[in-house]
TORZADO-956172 format. One record per residue (C-alpha): x, y, z; residue number from 1. Coordinates in steps of 0.2 Angstrom, whole numbers, plus 5000, padded with zeros to 4 digits. Layout:
residues N
     X     Y     Z  num
     X     Y     Z  NUM
...
end
This chain:
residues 209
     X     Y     Z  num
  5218  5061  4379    1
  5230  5047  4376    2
  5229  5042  4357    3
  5231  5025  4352    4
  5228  5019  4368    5
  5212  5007  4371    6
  5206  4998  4389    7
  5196  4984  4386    8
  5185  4977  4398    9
  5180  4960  4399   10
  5164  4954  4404   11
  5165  4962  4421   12
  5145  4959  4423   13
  5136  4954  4441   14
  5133  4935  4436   15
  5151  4933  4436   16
  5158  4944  4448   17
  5146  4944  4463   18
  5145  4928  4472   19
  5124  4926  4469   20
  5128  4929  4451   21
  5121  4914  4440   22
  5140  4911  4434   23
  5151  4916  4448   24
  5169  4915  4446   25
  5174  4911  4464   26
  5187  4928  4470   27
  5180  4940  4457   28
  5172  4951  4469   29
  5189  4955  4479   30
  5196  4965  4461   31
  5182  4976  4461   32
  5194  4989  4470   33
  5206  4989  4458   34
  5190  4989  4444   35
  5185  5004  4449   36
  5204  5011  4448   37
  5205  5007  4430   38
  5188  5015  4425   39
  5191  5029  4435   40
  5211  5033  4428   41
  5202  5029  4410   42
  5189  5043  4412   43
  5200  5054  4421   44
  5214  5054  4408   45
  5199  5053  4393   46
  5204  5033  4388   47
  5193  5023  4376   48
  5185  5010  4384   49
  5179  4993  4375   50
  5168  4984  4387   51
  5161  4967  4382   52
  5147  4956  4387   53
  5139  4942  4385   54
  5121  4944  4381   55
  5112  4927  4380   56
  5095  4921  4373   57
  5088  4903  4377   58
  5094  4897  4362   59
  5113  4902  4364   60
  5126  4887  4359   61
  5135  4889  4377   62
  5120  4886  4387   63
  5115  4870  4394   64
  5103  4861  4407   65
  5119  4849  4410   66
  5133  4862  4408   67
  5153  4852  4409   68
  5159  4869  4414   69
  5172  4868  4400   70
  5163  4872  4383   71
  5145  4873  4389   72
  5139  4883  4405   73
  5123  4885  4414   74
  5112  4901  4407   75
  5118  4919  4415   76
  5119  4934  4408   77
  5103  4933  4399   78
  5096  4947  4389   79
  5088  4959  4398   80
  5091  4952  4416   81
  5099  4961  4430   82
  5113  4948  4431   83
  5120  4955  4413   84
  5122  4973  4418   85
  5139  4979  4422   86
  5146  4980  4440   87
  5144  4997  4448   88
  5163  4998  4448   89
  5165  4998  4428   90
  5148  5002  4423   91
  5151  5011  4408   92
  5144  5030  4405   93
  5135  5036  4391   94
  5141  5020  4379   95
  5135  5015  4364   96
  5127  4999  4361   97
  5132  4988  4347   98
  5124  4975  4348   99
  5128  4955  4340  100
  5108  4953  4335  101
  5109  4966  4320  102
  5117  4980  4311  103
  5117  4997  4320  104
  5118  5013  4310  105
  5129  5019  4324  106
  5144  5011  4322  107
  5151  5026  4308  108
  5152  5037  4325  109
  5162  5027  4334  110
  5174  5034  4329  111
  5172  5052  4337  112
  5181  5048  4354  113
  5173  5064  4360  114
  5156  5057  4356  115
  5158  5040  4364  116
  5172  5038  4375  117
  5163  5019  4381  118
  5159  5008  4365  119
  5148  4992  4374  120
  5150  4974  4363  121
  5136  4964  4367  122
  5141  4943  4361  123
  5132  4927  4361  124
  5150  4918  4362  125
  5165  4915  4371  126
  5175  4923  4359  127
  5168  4943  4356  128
  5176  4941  4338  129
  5166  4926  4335  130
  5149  4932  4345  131
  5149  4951  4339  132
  5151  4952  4319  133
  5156  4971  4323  134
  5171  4968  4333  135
  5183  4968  4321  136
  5176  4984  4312  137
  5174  4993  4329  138
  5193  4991  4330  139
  5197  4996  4312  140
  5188  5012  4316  141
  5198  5015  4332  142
  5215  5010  4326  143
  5224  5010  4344  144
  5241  5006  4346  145
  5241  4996  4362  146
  5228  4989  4371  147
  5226  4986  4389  148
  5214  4969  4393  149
  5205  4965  4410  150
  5189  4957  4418  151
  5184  4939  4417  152
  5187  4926  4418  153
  5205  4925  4413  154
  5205  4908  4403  155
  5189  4909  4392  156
  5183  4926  4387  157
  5197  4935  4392  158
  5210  4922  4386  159
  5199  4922  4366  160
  5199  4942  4369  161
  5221  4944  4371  162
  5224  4930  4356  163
  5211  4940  4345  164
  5217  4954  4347  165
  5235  4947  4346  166
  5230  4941  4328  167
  5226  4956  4323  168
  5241  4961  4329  169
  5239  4976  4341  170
  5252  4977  4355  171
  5243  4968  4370  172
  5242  4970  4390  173
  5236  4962  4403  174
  5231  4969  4423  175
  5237  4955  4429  176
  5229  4961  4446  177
  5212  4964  4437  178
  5208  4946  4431  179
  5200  4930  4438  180
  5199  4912  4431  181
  5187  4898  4431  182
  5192  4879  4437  183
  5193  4866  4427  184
  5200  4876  4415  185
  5221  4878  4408  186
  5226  4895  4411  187
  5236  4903  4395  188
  5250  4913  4403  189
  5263  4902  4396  190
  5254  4905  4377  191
  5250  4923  4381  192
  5271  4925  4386  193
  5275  4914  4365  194
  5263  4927  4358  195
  5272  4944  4365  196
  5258  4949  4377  197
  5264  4959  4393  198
  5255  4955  4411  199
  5258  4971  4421  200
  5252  4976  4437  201
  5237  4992  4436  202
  5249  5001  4447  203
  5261  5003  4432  204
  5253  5009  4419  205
  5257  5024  4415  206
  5274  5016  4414  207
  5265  5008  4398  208
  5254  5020  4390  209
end
């Protein structure tokens, strides 16, 4: 098992990956190879995943019935639909649940890595820091050292995920190879260089770890 090390993936769900998904990000289908790479080498070397999600109800802030694309979106990844469960390529095995609604007597065993290798973060918000009030504790119980980031899409979720995570100042990677944006939308690279984070090609990894 590789201590300190953490993979965290991003919202890697079918409304945003597959193209009859309610949210498609347009290309996200064509890194499910590489997905499926990064979950297996995570459960083959006994890697702590963190897998995000968004997990709407009818009232969340960033649904709307006239949606700019930009801050508000049209509703996907409801609760309980088929189109917020995890692609088949980084479905996440055994995980436990926390979820954003209310507190969960499980999150004191997180903490066993041999207990729950997959933690799943269920939010209501761009940003898993702002849509999950357990984020931040889920990280204090894991304490990792670095912290390898993919999914998508690469300049909203993922892009509040890296500068979270930045601030509270773990060492940050990005598959560069394992991420997607939406249009319309600036893509941070240029911010993500100013803030010390690392883009590397999957391939490399171990290189990394």
């Amino acid at each position: 098992m590789h201590e300190g090390i953490l993979f965290w993936n991003v919202d890697t769900q079918f409304d945003f990956i597959e193209p009859t998904g309610k949210l498609y990000v347009k290309g996200a289908e064509k890194l499910k190879p590489v997905l499926k790479k990064i979950t297996n080498f995570a459960a083959e070397n006994h890697i702590r995943v963190i897998n995000t999600c968004d997990f709407h109800l009818i009232n969340s802030s960033e649904l709307s019935q006239n949606p700019d694309f930009i801050k508000t979106f049209p509703e996907h990844c409801m609760a309980g639909t088929f189109g917020a469960e995890f692609i088949t390529e980084t479905k996440p095995v055994l995980p436990a649940i926390v979820d954003w609604m209310s507190q969960l007597a499980i999150l004191p065993y997180l903490a066993n890595a041999n207990q729950f290798r997959n933690i799943v973060i269920r939010k209501d918000a761009f940003d898993v820091f702002e849509g999950n009030p357990y984020t931040e504790q889920i990280l204090n119980l894991l304490r990792p050292e670095k912290v390898f980031v993919y999914g998508v899409s690469t300049n909203v979720c993922v892009d509040k995920a890296v500068y979270g995570l930045v601030r509270l100042g773990y060492k940050i990677f990005v598959f560069e190879d394992a991420i997607k944006e939406l249009p319309k939308i600036p893509l941070p690279f240029k911010r993500w260089k100013e803030l010390g984070v690392k883009m590397i090609d999957f391939g490399k990894v171990k290189k990394y770890l």
